[in-house]
PyMOL Python script that loads the backbone (N, CA, C, O; Angstrom):
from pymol import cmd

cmd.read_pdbstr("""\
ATOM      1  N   UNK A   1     122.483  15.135  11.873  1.00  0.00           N
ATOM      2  CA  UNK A   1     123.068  14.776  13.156  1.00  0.00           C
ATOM      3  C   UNK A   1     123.309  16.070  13.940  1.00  0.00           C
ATOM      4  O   UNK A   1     123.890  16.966  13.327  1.00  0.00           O
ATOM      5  N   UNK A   2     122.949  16.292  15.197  1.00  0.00           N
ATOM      6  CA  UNK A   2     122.906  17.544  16.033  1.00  0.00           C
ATOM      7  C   UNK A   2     124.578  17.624  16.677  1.00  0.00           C
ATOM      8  O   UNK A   2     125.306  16.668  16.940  1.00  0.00           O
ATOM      9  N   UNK A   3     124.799  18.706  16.782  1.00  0.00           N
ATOM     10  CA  UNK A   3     126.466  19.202  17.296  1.00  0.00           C
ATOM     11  C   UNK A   3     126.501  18.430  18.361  1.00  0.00           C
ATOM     12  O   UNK A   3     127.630  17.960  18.504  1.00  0.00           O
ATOM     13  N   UNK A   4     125.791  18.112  19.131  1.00  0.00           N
ATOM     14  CA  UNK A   4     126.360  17.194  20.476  1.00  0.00           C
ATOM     15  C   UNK A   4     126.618  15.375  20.233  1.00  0.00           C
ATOM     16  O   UNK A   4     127.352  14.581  20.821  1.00  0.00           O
ATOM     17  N   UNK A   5     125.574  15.196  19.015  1.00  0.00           N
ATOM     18  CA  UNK A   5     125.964  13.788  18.909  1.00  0.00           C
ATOM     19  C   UNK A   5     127.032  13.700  18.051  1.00  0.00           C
ATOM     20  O   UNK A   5     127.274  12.634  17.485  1.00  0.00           O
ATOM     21  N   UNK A   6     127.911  14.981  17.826  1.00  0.00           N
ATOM     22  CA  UNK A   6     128.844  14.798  16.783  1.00  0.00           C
ATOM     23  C   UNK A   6     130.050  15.252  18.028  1.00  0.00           C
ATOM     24  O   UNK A   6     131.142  14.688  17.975  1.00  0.00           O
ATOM     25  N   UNK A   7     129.844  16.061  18.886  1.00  0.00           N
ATOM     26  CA  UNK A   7     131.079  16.069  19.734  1.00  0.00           C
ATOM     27  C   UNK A   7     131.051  15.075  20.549  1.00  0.00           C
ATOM     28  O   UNK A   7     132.164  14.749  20.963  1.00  0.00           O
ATOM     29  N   UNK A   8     130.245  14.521  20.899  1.00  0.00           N
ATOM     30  CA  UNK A   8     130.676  12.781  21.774  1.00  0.00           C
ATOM     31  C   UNK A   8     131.059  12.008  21.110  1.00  0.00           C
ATOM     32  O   UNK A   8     131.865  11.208  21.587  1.00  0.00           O
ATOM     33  N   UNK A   9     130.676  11.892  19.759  1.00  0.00           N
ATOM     34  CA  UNK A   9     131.247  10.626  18.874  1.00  0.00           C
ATOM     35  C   UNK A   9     132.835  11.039  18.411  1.00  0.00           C
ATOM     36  O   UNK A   9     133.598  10.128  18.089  1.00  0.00           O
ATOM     37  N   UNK A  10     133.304  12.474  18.393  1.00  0.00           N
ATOM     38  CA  UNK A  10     134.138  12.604  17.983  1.00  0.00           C
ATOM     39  C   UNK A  10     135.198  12.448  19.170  1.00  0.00           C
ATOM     40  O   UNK A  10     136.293  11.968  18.874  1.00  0.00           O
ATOM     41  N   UNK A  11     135.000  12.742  20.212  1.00  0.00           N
ATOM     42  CA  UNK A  11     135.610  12.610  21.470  1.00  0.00           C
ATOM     43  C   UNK A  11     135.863  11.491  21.862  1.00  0.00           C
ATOM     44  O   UNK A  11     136.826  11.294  22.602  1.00  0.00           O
ATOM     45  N   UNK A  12     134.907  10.333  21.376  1.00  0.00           N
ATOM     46  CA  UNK A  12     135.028   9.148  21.666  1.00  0.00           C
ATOM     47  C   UNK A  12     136.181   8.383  20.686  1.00  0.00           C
ATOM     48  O   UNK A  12     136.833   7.365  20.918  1.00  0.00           O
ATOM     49  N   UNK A  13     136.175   9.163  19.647  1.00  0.00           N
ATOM     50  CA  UNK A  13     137.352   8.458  18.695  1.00  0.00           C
ATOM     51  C   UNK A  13     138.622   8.966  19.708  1.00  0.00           C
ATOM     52  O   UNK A  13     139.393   8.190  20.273  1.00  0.00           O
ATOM     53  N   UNK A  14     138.665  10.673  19.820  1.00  0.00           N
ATOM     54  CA  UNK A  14     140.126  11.090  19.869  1.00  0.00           C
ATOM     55  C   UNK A  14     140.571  10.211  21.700  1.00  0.00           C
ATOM     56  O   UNK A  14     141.689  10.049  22.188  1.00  0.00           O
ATOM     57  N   UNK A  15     139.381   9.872  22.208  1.00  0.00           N
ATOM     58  CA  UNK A  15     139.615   9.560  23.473  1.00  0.00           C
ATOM     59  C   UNK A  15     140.859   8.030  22.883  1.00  0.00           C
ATOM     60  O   UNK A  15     142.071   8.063  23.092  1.00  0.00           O
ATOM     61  N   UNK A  16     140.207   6.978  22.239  1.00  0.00           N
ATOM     62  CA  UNK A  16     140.750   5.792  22.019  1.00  0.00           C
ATOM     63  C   UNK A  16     142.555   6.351  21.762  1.00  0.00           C
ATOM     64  O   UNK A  16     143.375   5.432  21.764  1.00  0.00           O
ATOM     65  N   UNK A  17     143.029   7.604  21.582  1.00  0.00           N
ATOM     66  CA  UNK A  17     144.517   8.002  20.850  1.00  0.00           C
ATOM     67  C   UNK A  17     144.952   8.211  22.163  1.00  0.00           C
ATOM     68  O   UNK A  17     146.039   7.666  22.356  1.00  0.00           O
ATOM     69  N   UNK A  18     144.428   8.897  23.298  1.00  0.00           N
ATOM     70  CA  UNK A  18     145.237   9.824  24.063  1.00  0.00           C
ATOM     71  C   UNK A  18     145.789   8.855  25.077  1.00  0.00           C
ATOM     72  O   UNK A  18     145.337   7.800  25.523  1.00  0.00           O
ATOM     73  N   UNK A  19     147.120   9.656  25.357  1.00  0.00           N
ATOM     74  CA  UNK A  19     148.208   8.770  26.169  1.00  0.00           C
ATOM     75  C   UNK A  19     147.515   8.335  27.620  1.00  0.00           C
ATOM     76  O   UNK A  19     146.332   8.670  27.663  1.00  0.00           O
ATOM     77  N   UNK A  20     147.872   7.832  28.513  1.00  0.00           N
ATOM     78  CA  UNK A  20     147.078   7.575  29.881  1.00  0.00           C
ATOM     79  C   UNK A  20     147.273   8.270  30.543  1.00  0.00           C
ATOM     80  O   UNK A  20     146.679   8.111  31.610  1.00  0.00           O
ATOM     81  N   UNK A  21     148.428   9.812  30.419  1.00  0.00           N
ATOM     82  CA  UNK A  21     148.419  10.565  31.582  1.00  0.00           C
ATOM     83  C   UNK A  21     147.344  11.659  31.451  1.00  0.00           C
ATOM     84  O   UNK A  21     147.074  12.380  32.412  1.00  0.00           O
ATOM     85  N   UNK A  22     146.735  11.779  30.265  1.00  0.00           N
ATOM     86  CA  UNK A  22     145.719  12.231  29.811  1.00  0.00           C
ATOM     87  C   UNK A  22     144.131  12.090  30.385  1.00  0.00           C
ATOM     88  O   UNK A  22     143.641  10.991  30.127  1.00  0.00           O
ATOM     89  N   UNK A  23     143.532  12.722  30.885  1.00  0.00           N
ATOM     90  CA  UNK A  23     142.468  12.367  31.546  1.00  0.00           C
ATOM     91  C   UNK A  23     140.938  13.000  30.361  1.00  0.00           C
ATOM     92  O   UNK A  23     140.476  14.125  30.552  1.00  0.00           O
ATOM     93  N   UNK A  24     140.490  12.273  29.477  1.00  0.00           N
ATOM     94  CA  UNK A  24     139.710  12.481  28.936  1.00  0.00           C
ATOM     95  C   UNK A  24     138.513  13.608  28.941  1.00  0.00           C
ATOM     96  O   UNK A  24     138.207  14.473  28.121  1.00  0.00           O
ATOM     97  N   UNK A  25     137.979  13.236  30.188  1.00  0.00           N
ATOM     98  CA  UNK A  25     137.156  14.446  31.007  1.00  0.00           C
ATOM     99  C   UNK A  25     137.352  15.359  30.537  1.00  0.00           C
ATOM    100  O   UNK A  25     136.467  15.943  29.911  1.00  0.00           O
ATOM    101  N   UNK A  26     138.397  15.765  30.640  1.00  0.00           N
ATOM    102  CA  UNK A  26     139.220  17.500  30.785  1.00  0.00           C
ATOM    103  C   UNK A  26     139.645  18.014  29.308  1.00  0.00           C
ATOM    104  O   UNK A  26     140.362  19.005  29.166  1.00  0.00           O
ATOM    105  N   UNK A  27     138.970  16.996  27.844  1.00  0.00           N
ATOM    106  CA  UNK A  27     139.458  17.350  27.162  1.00  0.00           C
ATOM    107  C   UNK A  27     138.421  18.554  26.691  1.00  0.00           C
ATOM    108  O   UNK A  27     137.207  18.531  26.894  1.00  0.00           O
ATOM    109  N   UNK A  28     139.110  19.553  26.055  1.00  0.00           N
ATOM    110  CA  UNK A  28     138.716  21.406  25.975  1.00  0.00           C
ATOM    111  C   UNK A  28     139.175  20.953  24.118  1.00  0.00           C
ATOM    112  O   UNK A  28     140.001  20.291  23.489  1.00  0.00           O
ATOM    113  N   UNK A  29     137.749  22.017  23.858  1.00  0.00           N
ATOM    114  CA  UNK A  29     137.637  22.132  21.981  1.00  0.00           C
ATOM    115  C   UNK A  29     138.704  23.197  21.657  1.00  0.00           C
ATOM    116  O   UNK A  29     138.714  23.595  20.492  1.00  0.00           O
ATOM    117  N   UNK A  30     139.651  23.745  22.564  1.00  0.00           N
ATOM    118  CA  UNK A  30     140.831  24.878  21.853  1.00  0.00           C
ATOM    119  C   UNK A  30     142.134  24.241  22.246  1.00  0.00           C
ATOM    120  O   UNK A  30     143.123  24.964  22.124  1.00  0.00           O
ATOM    121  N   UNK A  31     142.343  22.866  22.752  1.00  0.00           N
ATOM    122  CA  UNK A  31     142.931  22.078  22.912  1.00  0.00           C
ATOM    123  C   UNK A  31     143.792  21.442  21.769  1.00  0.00           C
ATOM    124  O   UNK A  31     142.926  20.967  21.036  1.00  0.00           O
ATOM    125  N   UNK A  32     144.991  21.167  21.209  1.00  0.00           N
ATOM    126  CA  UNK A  32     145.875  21.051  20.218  1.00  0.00           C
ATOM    127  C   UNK A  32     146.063  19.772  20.890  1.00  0.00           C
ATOM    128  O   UNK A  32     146.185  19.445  22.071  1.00  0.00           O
ATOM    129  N   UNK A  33     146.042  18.822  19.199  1.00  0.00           N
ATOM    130  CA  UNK A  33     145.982  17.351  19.290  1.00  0.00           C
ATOM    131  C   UNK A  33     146.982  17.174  19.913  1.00  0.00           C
ATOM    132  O   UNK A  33     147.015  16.698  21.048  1.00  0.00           O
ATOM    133  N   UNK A  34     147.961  17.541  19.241  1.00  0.00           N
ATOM    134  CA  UNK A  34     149.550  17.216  19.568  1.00  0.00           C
ATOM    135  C   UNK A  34     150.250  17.855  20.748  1.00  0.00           C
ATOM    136  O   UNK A  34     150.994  17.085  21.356  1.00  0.00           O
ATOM    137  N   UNK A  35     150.175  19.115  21.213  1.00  0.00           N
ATOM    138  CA  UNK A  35     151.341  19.800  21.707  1.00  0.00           C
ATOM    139  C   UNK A  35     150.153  19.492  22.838  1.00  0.00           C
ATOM    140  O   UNK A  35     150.653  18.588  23.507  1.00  0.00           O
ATOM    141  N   UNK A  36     148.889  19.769  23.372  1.00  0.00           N
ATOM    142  CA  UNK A  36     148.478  19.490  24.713  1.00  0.00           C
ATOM    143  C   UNK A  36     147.531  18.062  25.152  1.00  0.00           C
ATOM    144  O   UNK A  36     147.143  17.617  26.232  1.00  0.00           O
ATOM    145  N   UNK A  37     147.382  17.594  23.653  1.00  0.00           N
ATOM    146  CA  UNK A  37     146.752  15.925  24.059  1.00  0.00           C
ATOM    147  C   UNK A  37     148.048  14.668  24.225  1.00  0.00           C
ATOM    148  O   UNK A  37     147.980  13.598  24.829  1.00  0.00           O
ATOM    149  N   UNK A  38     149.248  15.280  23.418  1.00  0.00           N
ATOM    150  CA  UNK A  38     149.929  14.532  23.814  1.00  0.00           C
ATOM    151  C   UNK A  38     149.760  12.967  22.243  1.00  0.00           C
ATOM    152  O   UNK A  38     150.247  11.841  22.145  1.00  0.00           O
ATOM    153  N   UNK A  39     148.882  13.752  21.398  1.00  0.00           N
ATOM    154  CA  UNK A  39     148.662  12.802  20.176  1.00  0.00           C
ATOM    155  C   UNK A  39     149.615  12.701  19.714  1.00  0.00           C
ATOM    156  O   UNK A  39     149.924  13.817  19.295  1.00  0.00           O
ATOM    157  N   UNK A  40     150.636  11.744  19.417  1.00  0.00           N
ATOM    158  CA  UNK A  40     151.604  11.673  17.911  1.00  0.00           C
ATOM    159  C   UNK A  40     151.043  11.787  16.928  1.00  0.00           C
ATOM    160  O   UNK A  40     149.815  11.870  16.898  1.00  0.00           O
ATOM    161  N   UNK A  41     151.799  11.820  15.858  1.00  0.00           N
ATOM    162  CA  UNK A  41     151.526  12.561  14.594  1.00  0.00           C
ATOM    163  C   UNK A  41     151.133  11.468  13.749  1.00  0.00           C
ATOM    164  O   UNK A  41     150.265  11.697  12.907  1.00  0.00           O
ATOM    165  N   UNK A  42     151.607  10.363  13.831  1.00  0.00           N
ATOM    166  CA  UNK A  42     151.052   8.839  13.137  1.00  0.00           C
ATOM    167  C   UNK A  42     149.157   8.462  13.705  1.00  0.00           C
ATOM    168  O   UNK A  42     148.274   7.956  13.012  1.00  0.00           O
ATOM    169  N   UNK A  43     149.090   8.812  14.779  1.00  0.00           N
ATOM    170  CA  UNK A  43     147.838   8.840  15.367  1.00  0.00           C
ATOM    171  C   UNK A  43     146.697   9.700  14.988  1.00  0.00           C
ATOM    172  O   UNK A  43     145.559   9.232  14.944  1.00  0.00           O
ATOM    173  N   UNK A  44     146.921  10.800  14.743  1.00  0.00           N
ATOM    174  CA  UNK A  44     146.433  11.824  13.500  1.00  0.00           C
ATOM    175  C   UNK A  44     146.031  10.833  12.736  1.00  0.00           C
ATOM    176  O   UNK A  44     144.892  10.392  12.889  1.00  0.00           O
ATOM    177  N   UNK A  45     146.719  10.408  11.967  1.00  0.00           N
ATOM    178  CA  UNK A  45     146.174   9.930  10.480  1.00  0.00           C
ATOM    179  C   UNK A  45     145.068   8.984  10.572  1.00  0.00           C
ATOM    180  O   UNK A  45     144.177   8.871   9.731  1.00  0.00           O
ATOM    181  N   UNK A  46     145.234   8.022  12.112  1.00  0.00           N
ATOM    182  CA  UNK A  46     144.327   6.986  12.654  1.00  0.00           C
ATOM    183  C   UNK A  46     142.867   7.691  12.877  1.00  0.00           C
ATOM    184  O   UNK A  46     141.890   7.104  12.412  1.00  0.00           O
ATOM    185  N   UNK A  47     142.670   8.990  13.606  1.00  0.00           N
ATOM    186  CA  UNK A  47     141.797   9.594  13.550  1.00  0.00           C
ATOM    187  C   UNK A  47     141.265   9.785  12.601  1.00  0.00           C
ATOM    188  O   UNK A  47     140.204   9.225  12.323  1.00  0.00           O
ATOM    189  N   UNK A  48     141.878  10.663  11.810  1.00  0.00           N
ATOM    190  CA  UNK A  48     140.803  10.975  10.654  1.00  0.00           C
ATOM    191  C   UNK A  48     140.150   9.850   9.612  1.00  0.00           C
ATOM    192  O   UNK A  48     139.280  10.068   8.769  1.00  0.00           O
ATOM    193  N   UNK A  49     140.875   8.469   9.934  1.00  0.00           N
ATOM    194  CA  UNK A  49     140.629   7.618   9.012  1.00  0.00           C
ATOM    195  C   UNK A  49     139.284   6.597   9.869  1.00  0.00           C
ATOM    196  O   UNK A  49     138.638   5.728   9.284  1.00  0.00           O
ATOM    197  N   UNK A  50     139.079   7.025  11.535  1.00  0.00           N
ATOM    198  CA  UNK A  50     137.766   6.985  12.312  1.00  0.00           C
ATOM    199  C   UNK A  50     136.795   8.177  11.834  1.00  0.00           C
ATOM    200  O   UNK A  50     135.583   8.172  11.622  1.00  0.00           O
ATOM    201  N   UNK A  51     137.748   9.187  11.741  1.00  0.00           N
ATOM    202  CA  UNK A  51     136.352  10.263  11.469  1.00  0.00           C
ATOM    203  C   UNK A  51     135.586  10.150  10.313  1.00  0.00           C
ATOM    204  O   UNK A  51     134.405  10.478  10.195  1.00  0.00           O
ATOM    205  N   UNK A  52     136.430   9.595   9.333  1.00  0.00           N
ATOM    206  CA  UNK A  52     135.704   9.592   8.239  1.00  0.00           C
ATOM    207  C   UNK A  52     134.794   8.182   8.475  1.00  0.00           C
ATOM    208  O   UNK A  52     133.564   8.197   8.424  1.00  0.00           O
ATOM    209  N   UNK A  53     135.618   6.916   8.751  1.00  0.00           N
ATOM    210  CA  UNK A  53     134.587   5.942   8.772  1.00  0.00           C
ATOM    211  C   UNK A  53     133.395   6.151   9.823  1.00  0.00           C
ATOM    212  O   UNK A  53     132.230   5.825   9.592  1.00  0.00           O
ATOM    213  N   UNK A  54     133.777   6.649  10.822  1.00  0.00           N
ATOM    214  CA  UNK A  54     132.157   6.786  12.116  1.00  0.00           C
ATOM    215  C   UNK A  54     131.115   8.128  11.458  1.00  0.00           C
ATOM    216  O   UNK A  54     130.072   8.148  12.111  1.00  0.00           O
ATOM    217  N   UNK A  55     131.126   8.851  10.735  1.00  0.00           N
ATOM    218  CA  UNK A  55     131.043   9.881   9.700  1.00  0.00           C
ATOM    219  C   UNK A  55     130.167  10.221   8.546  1.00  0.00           C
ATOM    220  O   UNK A  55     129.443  11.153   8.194  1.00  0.00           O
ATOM    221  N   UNK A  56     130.604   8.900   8.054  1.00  0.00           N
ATOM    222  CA  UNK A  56     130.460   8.345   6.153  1.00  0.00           C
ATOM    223  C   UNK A  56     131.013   9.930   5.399  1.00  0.00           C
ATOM    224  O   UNK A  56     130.269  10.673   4.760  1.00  0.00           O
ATOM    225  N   UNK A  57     132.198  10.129   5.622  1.00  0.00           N
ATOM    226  CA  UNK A  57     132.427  11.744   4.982  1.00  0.00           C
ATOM    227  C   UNK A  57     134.148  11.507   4.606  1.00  0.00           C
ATOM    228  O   UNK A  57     134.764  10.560   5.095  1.00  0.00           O
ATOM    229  N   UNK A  58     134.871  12.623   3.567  1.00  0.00           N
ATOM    230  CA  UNK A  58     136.302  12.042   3.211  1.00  0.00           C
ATOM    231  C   UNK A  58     136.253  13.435   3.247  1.00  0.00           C
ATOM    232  O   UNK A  58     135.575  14.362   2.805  1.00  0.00           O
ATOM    233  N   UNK A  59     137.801  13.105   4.348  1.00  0.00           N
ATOM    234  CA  UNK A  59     138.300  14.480   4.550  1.00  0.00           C
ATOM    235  C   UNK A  59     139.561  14.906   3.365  1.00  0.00           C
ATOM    236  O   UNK A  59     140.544  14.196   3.581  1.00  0.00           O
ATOM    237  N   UNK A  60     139.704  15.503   2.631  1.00  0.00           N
ATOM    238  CA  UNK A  60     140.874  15.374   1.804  1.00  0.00           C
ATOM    239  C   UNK A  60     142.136  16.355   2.384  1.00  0.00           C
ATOM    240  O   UNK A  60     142.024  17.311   3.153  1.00  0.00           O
ATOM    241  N   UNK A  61     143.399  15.798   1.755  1.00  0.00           N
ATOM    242  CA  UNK A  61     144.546  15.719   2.378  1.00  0.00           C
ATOM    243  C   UNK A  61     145.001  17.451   2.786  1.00  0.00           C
ATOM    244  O   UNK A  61     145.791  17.695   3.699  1.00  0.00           O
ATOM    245  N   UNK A  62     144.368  18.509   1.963  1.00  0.00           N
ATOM    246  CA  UNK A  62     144.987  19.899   2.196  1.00  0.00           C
ATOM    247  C   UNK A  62     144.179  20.106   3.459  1.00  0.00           C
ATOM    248  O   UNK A  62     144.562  21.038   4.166  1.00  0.00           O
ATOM    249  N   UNK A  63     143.199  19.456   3.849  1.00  0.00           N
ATOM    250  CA  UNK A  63     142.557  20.021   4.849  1.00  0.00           C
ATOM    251  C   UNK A  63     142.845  19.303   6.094  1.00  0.00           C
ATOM    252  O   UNK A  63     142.494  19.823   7.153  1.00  0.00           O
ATOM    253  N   UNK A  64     143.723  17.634   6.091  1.00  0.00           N
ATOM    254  CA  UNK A  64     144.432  17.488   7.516  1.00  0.00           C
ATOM    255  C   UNK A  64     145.239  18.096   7.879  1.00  0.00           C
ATOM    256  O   UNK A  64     145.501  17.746   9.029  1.00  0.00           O
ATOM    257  N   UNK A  65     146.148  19.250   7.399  1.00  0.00           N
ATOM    258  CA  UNK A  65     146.885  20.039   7.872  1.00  0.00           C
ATOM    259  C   UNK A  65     146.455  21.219   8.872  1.00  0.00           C
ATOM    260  O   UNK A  65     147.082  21.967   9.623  1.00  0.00           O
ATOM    261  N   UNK A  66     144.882  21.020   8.488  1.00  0.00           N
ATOM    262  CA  UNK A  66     144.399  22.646   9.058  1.00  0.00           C
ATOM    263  C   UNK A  66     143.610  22.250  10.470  1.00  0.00           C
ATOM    264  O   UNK A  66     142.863  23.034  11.055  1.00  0.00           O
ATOM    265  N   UNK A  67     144.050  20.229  11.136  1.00  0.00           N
ATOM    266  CA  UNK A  67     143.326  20.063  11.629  1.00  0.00           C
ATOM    267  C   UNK A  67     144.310  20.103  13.038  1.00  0.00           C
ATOM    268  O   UNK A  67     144.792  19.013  13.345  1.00  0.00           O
ATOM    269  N   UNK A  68     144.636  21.231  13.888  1.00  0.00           N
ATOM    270  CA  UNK A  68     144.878  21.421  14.950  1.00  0.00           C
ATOM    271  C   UNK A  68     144.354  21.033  16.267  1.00  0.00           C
ATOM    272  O   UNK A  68     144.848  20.151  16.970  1.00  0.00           O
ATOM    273  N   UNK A  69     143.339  21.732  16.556  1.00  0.00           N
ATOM    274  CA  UNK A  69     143.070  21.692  17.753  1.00  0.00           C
ATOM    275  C   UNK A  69     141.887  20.585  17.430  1.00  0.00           C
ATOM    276  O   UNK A  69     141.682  20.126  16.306  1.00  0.00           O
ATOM    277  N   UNK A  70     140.918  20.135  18.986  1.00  0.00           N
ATOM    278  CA  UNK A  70     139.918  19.379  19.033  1.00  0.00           C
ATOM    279  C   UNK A  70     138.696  20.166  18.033  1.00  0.00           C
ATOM    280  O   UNK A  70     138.125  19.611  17.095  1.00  0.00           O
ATOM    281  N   UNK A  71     138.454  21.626  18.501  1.00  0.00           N
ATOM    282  CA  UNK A  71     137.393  22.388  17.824  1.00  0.00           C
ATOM    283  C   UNK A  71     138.022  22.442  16.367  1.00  0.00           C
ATOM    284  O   UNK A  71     137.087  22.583  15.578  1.00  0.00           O
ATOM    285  N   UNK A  72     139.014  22.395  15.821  1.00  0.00           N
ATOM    286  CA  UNK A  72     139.095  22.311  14.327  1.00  0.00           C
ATOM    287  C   UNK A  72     138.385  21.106  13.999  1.00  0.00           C
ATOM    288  O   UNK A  72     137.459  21.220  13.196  1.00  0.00           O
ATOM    289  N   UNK A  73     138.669  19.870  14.512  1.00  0.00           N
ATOM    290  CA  UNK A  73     138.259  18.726  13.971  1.00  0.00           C
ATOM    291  C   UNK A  73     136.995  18.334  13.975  1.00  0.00           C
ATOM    292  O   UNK A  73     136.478  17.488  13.245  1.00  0.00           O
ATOM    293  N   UNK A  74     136.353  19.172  15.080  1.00  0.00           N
ATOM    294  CA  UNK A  74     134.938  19.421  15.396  1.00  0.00           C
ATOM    295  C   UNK A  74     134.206  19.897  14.197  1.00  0.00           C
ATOM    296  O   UNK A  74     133.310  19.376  13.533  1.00  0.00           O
ATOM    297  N   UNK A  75     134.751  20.884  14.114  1.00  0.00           N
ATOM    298  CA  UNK A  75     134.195  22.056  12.543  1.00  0.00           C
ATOM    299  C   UNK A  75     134.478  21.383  11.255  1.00  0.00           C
ATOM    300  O   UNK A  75     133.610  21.597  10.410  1.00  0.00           O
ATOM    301  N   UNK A  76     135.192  20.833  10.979  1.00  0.00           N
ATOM    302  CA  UNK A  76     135.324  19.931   9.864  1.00  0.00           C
ATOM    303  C   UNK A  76     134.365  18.836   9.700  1.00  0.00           C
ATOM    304  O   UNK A  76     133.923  18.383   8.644  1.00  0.00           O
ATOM    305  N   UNK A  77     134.235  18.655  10.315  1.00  0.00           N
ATOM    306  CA  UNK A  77     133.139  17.003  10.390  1.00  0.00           C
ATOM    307  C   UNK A  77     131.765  17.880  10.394  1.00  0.00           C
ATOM    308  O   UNK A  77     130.734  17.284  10.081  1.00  0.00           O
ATOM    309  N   UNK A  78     131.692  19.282  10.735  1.00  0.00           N
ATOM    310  CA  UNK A  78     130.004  18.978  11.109  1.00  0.00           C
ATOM    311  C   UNK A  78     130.219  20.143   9.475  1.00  0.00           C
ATOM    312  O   UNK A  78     129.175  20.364   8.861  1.00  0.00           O
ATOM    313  N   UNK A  79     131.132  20.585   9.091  1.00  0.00           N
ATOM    314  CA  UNK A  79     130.918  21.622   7.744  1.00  0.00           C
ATOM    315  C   UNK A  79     131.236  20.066   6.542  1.00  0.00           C
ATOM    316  O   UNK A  79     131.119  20.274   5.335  1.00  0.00           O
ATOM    317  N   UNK A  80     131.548  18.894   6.946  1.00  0.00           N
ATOM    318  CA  UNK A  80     131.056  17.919   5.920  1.00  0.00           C
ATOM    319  C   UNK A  80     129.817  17.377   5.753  1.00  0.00           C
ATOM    320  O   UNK A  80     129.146  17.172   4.741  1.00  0.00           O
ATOM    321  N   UNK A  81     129.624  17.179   6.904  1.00  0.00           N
ATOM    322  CA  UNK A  81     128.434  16.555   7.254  1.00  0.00           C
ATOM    323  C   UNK A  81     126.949  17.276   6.794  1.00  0.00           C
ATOM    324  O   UNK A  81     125.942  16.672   6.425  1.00  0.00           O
ATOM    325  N   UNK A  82     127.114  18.631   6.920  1.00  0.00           N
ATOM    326  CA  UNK A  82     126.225  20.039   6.303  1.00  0.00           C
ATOM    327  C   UNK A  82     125.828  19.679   5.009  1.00  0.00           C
ATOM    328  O   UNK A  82     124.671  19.811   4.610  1.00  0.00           O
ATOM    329  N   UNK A  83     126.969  19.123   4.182  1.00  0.00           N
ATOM    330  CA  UNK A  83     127.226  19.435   2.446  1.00  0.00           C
ATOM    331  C   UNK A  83     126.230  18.242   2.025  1.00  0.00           C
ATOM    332  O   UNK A  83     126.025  18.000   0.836  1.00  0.00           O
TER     333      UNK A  83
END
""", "prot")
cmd.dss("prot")
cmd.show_as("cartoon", "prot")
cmd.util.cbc("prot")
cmd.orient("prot")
């Protein structure tokens, strides 16, 4: 799967989380789920449990901690997806 069909599909998950004052468009890969998307932290868990199913890949638990920004979550999925 090529990096662009993996950042639209992934964008398309985190899009379904973000609050409505949030304008999708504008979302940036150094962008932090939480402190500038405005993600709660229960919503996190909803994601990764899309990323893995839209994916076919299991992210394990030491490594949702390391998943900050949009480009972390980016890099995770395509360094599973690699293996």
């Amino acid at each position: 799967m090529d990096k662009t069909k993996i950042q639209s599909e992934l964008l398309d998950i985190i899009d379904a989380y973000l609050p409505d004052e949030i304008d999708p468009s504008n979302i940036t890969f150094d962008q932090h789920l939480i402190n500038d998307l405005k993600i709660n932290s229960v919503h996190i868990v909803d994601i990764i449990l899309d990323i893995e199913e839209q994916f076919g890949i299991t992210i394990e638990d030491e490594s949702i901690g390391k998943i900050n920004t949009v480009g972390d979550a980016l890099e995770l999925v395509q360094s599973r997806i690699s293996k």
